[in-house]
N, C-alpha and C positions, 0 to 999 in steps of 0.2 A: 343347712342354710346356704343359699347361690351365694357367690359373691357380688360384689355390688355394680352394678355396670361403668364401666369408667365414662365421669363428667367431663363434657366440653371442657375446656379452658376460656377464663377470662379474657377480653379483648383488654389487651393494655391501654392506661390510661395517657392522655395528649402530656406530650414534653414529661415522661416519666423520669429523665437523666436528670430536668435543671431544678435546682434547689433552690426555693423559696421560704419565704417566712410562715407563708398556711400550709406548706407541706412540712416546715418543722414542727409545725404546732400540731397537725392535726393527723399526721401521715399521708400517705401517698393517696392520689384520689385513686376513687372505686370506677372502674368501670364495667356495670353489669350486662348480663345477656340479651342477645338484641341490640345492644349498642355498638360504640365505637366502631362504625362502619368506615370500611376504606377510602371511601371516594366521595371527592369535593363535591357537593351537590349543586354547585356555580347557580344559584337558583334567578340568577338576574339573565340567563343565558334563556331561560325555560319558553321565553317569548320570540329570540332570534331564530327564525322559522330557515335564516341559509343555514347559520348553523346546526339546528338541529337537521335540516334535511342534509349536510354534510355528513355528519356525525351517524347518521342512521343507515347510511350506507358505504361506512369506510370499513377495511378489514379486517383492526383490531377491534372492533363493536362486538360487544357481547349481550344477547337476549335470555330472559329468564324469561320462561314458560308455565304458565300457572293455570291450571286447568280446574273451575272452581274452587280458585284460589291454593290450589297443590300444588308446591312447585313439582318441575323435571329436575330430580338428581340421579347421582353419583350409584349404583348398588356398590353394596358389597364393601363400604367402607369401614375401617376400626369403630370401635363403639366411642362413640366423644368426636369425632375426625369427620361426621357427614360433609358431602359436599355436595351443592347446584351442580346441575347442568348449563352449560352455558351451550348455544345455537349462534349460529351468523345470518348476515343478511339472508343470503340466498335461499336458507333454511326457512324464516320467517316471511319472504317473499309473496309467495303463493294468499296468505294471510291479510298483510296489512296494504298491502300493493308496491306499485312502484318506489311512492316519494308520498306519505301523508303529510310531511310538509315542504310541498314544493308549491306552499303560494304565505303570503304573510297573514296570520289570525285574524287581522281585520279582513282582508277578504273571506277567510276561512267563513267567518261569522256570517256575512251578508249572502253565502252560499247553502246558509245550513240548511238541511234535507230531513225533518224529522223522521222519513219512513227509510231513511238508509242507515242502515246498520254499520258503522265503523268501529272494529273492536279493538277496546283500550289499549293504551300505549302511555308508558311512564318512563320518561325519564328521571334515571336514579342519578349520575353525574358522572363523572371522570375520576379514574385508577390513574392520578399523576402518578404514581414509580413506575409506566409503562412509560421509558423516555427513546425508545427504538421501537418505530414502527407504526406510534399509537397520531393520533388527529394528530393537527397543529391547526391550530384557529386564532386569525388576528380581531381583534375586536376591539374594546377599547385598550387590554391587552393583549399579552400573546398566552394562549390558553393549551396546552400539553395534557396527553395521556389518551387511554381508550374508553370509550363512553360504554357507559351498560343500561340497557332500557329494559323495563319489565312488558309483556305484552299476555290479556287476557285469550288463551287461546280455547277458551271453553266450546266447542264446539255450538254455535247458534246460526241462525236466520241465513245471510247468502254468505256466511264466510265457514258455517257450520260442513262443508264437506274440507275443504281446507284444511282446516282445524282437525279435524279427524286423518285427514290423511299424513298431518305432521308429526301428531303424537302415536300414528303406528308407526312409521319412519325411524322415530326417536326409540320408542320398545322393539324394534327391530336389531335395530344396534346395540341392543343392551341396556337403554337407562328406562327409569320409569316417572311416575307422577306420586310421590310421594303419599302416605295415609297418615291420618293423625296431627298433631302437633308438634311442629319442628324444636325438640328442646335436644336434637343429637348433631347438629354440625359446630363443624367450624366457625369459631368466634366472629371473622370477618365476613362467613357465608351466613348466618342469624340475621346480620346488620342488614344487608343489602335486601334479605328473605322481608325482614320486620319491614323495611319500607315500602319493599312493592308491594307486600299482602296489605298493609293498611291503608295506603292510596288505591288501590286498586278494585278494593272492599267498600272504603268511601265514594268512589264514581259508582259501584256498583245500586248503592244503596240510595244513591239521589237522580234520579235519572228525570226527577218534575222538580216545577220552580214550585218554593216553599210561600210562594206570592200570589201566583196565580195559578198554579197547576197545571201549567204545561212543561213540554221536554226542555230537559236542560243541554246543553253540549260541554263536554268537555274542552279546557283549552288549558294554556301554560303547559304543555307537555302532561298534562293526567292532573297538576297541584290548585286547579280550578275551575269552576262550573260557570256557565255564562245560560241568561235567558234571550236567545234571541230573539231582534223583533220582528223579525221577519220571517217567511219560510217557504220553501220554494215547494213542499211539499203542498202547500197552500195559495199555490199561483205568485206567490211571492209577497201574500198581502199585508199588510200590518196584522200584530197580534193586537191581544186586547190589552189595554194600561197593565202595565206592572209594576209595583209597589218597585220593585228591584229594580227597575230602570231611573231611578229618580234617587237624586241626591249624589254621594260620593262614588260611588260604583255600581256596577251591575255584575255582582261576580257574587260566589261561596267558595266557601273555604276549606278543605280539610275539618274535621272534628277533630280535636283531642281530647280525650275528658280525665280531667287531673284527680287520679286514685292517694290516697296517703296509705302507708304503712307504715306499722312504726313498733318500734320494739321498746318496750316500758318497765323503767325498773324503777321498783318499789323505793321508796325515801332515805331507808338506810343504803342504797347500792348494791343490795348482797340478792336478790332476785329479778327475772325478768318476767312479765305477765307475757304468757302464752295461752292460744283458744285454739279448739277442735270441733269443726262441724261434725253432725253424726254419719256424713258418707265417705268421711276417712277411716284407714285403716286404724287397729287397735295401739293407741299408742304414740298416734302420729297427730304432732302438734306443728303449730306456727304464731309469728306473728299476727296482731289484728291486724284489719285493714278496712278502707271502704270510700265511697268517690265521695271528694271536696263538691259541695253544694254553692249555688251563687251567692257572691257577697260574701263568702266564707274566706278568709287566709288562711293558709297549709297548717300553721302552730293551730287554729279553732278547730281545722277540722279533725283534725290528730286528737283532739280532746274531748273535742263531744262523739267520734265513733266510738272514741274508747268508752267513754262514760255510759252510750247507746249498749253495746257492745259487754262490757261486764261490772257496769256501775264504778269504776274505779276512775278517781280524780288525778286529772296528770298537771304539771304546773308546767314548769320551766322544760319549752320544746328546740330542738338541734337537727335541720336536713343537715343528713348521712350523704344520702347517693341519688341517683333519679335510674329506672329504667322504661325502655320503651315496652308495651305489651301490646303484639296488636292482636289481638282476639278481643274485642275489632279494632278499640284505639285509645289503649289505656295507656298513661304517663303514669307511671308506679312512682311517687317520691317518699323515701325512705325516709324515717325520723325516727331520732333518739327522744324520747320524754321522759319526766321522773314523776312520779305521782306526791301527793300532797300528804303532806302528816294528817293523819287522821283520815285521810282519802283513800284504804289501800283493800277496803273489804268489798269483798268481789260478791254482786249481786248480777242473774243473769234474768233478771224480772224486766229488764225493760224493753229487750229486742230477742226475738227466738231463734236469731242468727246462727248463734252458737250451743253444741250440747255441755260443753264442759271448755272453762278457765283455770287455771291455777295458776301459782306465783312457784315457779322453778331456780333453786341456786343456782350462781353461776358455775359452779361445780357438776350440777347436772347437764346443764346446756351446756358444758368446753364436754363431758364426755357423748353426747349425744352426736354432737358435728364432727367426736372422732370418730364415732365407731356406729352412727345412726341415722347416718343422711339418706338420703332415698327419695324419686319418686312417687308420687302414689301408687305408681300398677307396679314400682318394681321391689324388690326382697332389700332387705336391710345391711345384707352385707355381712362377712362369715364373722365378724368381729362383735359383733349385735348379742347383749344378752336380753334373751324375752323377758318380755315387762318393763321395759327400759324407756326412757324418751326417745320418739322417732322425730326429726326434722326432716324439711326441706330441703334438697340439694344445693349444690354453689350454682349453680347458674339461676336459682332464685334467689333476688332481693333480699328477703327473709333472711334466709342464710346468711347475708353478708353483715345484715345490722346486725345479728345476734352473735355474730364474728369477733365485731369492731367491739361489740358490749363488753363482752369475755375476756377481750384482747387490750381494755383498757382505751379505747378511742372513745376520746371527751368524759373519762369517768377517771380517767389517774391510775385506774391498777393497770399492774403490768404484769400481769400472767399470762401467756401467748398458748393458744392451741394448736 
């Protein structure tokens, strides 16, 4: 049996030193993969068009390149340790032009050109501990550090030779465009990865107004969509009414769509209900999970996927942790529940989601997270006895609730894995 490939590290959690009355009570907050990214995302700056046209060409600025949403990294790095590539202006140049904003969004707008192709650009925020070298922008404050923008360089339309010519440049020099799903870097490199790919995924995916079906443009630095009313591809004429022009705003917004997960023990406390779809490996279990529905609170929906999910009745519900998942723009919130006396038999007659549930001791689960964690495409690890529980890796959610279960967070035992 391989060994087990060594897991990313956790992004530490905000103010982990200072001690409080909910971190006596409940432990140290979680903070999971994807998250706790580095840099301020100043998001009241998104619209100051000096500044960002400052910021976009100063030369501590860092750009991530994402080619059909792949990023450009690092080869060749330790297994756990991935890293971005980061590019500079000059690099970017040839791409997005001179200065994309070197006029204020309101004009932007009154200019827009539906048949021109301008390719995305997101501002992610400022790395404040760059305090030599990085911006300094006065504004209503005084704003510190180096900005890092995400930029679609997919090769397309008139920027498609561009595009191509930057990402041979870039494999020239050794880096490449990454395959697959980024679950191998570095905890602060995930952060910054999770927000460009899912803003970036999002302009991708809305490019008509959801009102009238025409082209939308992008504005706020990439974190929103405008339908203009005008179009100069169109002689400049007015468009037709739009639902979206009327009332509080003319904007869209980013998606999120709120996932629950949640890891559930039976009434006495001495098991956790776990399910296995049947295109997992032999063995390999997790938490349930599934998207909160409109007009649903996180505790309903934690209880009717489960109910959905393996007939078992949960009562009394507790959010654990939240992560970001953007494949394409999931908010993961993690939760503790305890099932109902008389609610704990597992019926899988209502939803065909799952091929197999069971109720596992927590003796199973503490030895499964020592010696049974793994990916799905990777080996269990030389410590792994076959036929045993397989879980989730730590940089899955999963993992962390069924942690805190074992570990005694919000249940009172104290036995640590």
């Amino acid at each position: 049996m391989s060994t087990l490939q060594k897991q990313p590290d956790l992004p530490e959690p905000a103010y982990p030193e200072v001690d409080s009355m909910l971190s006596r009570r409940f432990g140290k907050e979680v903070a999971n993969y994807f998250a706790g990214s580095p840099l301020n995302r100043l998001g009241f700056l998104r619209a100051d068009n000096t500044f960002l046209s400052r910021a976009v060409k100063h030369p501590s600025t860092s750009f991530l390149l994402c080619n059909e949403l792949q990023p450009l990294v690092e080869p060749n790095t330790p297994a756990g340790q991935g890293k971005l590539h980061f590019v500079k202006y000059e690099d970017v140049k040839p791409v997005i032009g001179e200065d994309p904003w070197a006029h204020p969004e309101e004009d932007q707008i009154k200019a827009y050109n539906s048949e021109k192709y301008i390719p995305q650009m997101i501002f992610l925020g400022l790395d404040e501990k760059v305090t030599t070298g990085g911006l300094e922008y006065e504004g209503k404050n005084l704003y510190k550090g180096a900005p890092y923008f995400a930029v679609d360089v997919t090769p397309r339309e008139s920027v498609g030779s561009a595009c191509e010519s930057l990402l041979a440049a870039q494999k020239e020099k050794g880096y490449e465009i990454s395959k697959g799903r980024m679950m191998d870097l570095d905890p602060s490199h995930a952060a910054i990865y999770a927000a460009a790919r899912q803003l970036l995924d999002w302009n991708a995916r809305n490019p008509y107004c959801a009102g009238c079906g025409h082209k939308t443009m992008s504005v706020n630095a990439g974190f929103k969509r405008t339908c203009p009313s005008k179009d100069v591809a169109n002689n400049a004429s007015e468009r037709p009414p739009c639902v979206t022009r009327k009332g509080v705003t003319n904007l869209s917004f980013p998606r999120t769509d709120p996932t629950v997960i949640m890891a559930i023990l039976n009434h006495a406390g001495t098991h956790i209900l776990l399910g296995r779809q049947g295109r997992w490996p032999p063995h390999w279990y997790s938490t349930l999970a599934g998207f909160a529905e409109p007009a649903e609170s996180i505790e309903e929906a934690v209880r009717r996927e489960t109910y959905e999910e393996s007939g078992v009745l949960v009562g009394r519900v507790v959010v654990h942790s939240t992560q970001p998942w953007p494949y394409p723009a999931n908010l993961m919130i993690g939760a503790i529940g305890q099932a109902v006396p008389q609610g704990e038999k597992i019926n899988l007659g209502n939803d065909p989601e799952l091929e197999d549930a069971q109720w596992f001791s927590l003796d199973q689960v503490r030895e499964a997270l020592s010696n049974g964690v793994s990916g799905l495409d990777e080996p269990a690890g030389s410590k792994y006895k076959e036929g045993g529980l397989r879980l989730p890796p730590g940089t899955a959610i999963a993992n962390q609730l069924m942690t805190a279960v074992v570990n005694g967070v919000f249940t009172g035992a104290n036995s640590k894995i």
